[in-house]
C-alpha positions in Angstrom: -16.0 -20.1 10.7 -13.6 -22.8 9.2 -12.4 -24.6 6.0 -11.4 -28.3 7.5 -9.8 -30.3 3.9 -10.3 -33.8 4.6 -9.4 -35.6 1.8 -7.7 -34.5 -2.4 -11.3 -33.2 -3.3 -13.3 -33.0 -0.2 -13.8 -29.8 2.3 -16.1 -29.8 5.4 -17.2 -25.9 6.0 -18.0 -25.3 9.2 -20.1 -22.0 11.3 -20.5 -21.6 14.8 -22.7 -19.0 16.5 -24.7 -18.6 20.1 -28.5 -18.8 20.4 -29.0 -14.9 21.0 -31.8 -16.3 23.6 -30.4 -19.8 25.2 -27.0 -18.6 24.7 -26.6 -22.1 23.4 -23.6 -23.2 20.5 -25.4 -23.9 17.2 -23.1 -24.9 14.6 -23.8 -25.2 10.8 -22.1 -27.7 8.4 -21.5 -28.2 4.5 -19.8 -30.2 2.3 -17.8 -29.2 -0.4 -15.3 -30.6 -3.4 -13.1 -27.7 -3.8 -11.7 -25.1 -1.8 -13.2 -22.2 -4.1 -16.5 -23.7 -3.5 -15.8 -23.8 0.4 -15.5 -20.6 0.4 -18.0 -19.8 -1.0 -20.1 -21.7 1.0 -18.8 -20.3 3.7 -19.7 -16.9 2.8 -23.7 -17.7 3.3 -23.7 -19.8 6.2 -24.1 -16.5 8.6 -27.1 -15.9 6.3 -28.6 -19.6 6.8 -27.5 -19.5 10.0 -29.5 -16.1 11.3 -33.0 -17.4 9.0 -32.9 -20.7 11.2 -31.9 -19.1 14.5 -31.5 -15.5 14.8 -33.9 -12.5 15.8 -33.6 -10.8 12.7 -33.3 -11.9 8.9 -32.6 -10.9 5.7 -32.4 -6.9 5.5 -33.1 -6.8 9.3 -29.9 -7.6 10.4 -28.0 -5.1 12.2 -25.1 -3.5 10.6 -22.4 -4.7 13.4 -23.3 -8.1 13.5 -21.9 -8.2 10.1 -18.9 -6.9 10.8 -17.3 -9.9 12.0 -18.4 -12.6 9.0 -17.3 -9.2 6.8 -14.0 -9.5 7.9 -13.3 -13.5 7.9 -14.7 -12.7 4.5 -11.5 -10.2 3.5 -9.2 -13.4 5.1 -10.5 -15.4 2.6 -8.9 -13.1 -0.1 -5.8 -13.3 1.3 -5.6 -9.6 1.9 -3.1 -8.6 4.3 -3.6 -8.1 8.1 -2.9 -4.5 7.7 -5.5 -4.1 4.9 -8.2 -5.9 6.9 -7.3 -3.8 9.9 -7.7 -0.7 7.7 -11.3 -1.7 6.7 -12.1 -2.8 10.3 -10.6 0.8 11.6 -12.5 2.9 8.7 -16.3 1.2 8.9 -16.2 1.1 13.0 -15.5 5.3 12.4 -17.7 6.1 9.5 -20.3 3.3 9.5 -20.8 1.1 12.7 -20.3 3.8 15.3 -22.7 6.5 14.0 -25.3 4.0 12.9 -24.9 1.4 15.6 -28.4 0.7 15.9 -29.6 0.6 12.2 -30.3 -1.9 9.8 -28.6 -3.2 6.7 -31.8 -2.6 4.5 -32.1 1.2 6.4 -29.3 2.7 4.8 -30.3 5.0 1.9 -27.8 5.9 -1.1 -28.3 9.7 0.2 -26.9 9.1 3.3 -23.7 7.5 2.6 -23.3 10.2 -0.1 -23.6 13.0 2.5 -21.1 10.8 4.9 -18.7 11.1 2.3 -19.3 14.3 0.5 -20.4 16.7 4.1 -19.3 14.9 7.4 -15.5 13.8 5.2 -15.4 17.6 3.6 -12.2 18.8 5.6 -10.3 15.5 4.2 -8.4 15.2 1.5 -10.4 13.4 -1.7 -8.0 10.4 -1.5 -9.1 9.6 1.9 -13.0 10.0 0.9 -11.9 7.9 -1.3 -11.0 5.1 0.3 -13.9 5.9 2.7 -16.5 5.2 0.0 -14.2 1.7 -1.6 -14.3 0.3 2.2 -18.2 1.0 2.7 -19.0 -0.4 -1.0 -17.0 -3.3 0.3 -18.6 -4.2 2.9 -22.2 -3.5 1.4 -21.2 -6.0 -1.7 -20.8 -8.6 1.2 -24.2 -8.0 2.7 -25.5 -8.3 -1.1 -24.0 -11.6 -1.6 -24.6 -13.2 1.2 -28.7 -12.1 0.4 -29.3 -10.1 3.4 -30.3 -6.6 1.1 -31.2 -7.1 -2.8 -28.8 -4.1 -3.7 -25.8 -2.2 -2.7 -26.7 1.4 -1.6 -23.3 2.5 -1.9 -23.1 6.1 -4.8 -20.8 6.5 -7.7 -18.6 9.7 -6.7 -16.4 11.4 -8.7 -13.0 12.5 -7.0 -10.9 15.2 -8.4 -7.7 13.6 -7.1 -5.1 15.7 -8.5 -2.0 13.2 -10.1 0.7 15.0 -7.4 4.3 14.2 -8.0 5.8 12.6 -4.9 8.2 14.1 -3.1 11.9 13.0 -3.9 15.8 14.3 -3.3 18.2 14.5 -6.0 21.5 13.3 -6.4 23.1 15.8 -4.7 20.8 15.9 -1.8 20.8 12.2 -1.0 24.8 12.7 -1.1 24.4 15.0 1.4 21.9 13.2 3.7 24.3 10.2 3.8 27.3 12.1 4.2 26.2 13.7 7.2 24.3 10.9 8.6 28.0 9.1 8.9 29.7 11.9 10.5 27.1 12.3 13.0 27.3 8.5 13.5 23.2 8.8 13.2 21.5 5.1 14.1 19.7 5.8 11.3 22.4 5.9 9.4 23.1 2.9 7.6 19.2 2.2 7.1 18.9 5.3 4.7 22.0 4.5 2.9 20.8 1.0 2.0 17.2 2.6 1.1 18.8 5.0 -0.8 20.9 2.6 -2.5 18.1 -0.4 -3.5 14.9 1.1 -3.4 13.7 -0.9 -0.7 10.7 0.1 1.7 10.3 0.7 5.3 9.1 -2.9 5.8 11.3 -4.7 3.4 14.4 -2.9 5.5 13.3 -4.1 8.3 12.8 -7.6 7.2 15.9 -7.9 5.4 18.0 -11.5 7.1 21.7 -12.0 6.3 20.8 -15.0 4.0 19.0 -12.3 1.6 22.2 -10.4 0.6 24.6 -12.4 -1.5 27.6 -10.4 -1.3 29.8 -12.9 -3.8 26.7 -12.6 -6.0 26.3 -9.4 -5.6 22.3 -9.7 -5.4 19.7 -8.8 -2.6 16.8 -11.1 -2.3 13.7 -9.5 -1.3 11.5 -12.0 -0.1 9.9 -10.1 3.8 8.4 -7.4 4.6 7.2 -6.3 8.1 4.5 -4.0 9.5 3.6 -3.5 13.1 -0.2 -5.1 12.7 1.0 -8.6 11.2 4.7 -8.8 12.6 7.4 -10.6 9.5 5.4 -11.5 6.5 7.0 -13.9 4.1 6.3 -11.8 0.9 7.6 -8.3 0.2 5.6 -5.9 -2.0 2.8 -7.4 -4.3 3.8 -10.5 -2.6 6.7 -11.7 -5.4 10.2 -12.0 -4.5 12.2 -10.0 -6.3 16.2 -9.2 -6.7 18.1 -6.0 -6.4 21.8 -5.8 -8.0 24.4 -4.4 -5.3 25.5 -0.8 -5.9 29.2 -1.0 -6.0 29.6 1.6 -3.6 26.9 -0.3 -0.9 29.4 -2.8 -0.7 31.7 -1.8 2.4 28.5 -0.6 4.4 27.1 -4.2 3.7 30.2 -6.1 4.5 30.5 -3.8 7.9 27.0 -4.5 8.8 27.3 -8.5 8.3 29.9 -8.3 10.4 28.6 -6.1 13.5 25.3 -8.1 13.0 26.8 -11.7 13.1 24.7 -12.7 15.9 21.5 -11.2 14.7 18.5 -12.5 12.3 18.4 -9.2 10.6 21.7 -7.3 8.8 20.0 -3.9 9.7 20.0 -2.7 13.5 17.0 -2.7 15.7 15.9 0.5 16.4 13.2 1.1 19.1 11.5 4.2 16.8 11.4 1.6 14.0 9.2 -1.1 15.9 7.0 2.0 16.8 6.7 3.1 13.0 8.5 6.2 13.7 10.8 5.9 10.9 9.3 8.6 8.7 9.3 11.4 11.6 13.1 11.1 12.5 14.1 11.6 8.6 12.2 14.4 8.5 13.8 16.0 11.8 17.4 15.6 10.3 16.4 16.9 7.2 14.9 20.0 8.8 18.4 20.6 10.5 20.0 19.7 7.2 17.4 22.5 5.1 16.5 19.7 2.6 13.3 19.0 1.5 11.0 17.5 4.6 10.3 13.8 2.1 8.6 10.7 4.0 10.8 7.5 4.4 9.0 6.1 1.4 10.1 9.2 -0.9 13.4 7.3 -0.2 12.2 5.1 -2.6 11.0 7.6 -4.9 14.2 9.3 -5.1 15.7 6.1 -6.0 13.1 5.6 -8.8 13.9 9.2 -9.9 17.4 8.8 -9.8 17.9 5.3 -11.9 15.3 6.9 -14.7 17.5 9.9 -14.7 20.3 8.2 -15.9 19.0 6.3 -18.1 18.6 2.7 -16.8 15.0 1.2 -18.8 12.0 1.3 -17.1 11.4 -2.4 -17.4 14.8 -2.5 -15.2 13.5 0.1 -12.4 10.2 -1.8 -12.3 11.9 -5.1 -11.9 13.8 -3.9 -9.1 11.2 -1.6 -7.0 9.0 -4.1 -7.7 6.2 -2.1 -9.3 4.0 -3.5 -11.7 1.5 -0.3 -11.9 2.6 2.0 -15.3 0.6 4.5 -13.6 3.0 5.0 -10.6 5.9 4.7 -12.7 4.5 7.8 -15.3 4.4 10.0 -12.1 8.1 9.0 -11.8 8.9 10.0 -15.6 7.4 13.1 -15.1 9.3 13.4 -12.1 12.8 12.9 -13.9 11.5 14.1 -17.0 12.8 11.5 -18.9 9.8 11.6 -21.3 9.9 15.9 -22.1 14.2 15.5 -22.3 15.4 17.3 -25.0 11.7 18.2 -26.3 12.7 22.2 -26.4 15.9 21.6 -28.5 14.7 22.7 -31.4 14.0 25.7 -30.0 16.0 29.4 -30.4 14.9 32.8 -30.2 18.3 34.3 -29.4 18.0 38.0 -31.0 20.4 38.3 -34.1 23.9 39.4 -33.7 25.2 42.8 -35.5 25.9 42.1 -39.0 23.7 39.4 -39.2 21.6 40.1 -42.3 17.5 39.6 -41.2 15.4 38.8 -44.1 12.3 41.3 -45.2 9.3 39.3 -45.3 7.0 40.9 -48.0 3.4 40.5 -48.0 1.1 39.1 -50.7 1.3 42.6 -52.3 4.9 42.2 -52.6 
């Protein structure tokens, strides 16, 4: 499957499959004028292409062989690797594997409820969830491309209860960082700069020396990294963003530029990083520490936390996380209680002191 541009307003679409009897290459081709049209184009060729040569049409098709056009499909959207390796992952589990042999137009609304609501019980409602999105997914593709006349997918309700992350306070944080550097932990410097700008896991571990600007004082976010896809050249909600340098991140920046000279990457290259172990060795020196046992990405929660807390706009902390979701950022009010401060000021029910003279309410019979 393959958008070819060969020319300002022309697009050849092309689909290539085996004869499922002569084993044969049979290749399909369109023409299109723009690249939105290619795609779309390309979305029905596997359809055309199995009511000219396949075994089965239409509903008939089996529910793996539209796994793979499925996924090209989620490329197409520019979703990221990761993503489309979390739909692959989830729908070979809960879909492909236990109905291997059935058909697209077999699945009944009934069954995928049960999947979701019986066989998914003992997890949590976020990751039925997610279970149900990816399965709607991929049956929306099958009803586009015209192989079933209607998605069998049910409208759940999930009770998903709006949990306030995890974070550390002020003094905590000092704490983790102070004894990080007097243990000379190789973690060390990684949590003082999360703890400092916000950034996540993968943004950390993208970071290049040409992204801090010490005489600007300014970060450039502009990578981020995950084991699936490798460095991706966008950081979260794919915009580059920019982070002011804390005053006091200064010397720890300056030290790592220069112990890192001959590196890519300003932040050291830890083998428990590459293998995504980042959140379990935080929480194994804050069990030794007795602080709360956070995630790496509470990090970044804590730093949220912290910036509302003292008073720095939300329009501010949104710029520089880079969140543009109001609904994450309310959990982090709540968190700091910057929206309640002060609420209860008004109220006092201290007893009266001796001598104080309390006044007789009468009733309406005076």
């Amino acid at each position: 499957m393959a958008i070819t541009q060969l020319g300002p307003n022309q697009f050849r679409v092309s689909f290539s499959k085996r004869h499922p009897t002569t084993g044969a290459p049979l290749q399909l081709k369109r023409m299109a004028s723009t690249k939105a049209e290619a795609q779309r184009i390309l979305m029905t060729l596997p359809v055309e292409w199995e009511r000219r040569h396949g075994k089965r049409t239409g509903g008939k098709m089996p529910l793996k062989e539209l796994m793979e056009p499925y996924l090209h499909s989620l490329q197409q959207r520019d979703l990221s690797p990761h993503t489309i390796r979390n739909h692959e992952l989830c729908l070979n589990l809960h879909v492909i594997k236990p109905w291997a042999n059935r058909t697209l137009d077999s699945i009944m609304t009934d069954e995928i409820r049960l999947l979701v609501k019986e066989k998914l019980k003992d997890r949590s409602a976020h990751q039925q969830k997610n279970v149900l999105k990816f399965i709607r997914s991929f049956f929306n593709y099958a009803t586009e491309c015209g192989h079933i006349q209607r998605n069998p997918t049910p409208k759940i309700q999930f009770r998903i209860a709006d949990k306030i992350k995890g974070v550390l306070n002020d003094e905590q944080i000092k704490l983790l960082l102070q004894k990080a550097r007097e243990y000379n932990h190789p973690w060390a410097p990684v949590w003082e700069v999360a703890c400092y700008t916000g950034m996540r896991s993968g943004e950390l571990y993208a970071l290049t020396h040409d992204s801090v600007d010490l005489d600007g004082g300014r970060i450039f976010v502009k990578r981020s990294w995950c084991k699936v896809s490798g460095i991706n050249e966008y950081p979260k909600n794919k915009q580059d963003r920019v982070i002011p340098i804390a005053p006091a991140l200064f010397p720890l920046l300056r030290d790592l530029k220069e112990k890192n000279r001959d590196s890519t990457f300003i932040l050291p290259r830890l083998p428990d990083w590459d293998c995504g172990r980042q959140a379990e060795i935080l929480k194994v020196f804050l069990l030794g520490l007795n602080l709360p046992l956070i995630r790496f990405h509470d990090l970044t929660a804590s730093f949220c936390t912290s910036m509302l807390s003292k008073g720095v706009p939300t329009v501010q902390v949104m710029s520089i996380g880079g969140w543009s979701d109001l609904k994450t950022m309310t959990i982090y009010l709540r968190k700091a209680g910057i929206n309640i401060k002060g609420a209860t000021d008004i109220l006092d029910f201290t007893p009266p002191q001796s001598g104080d003279v309390i006044p007789i309410l009468r009733g309406s019979n005076g």
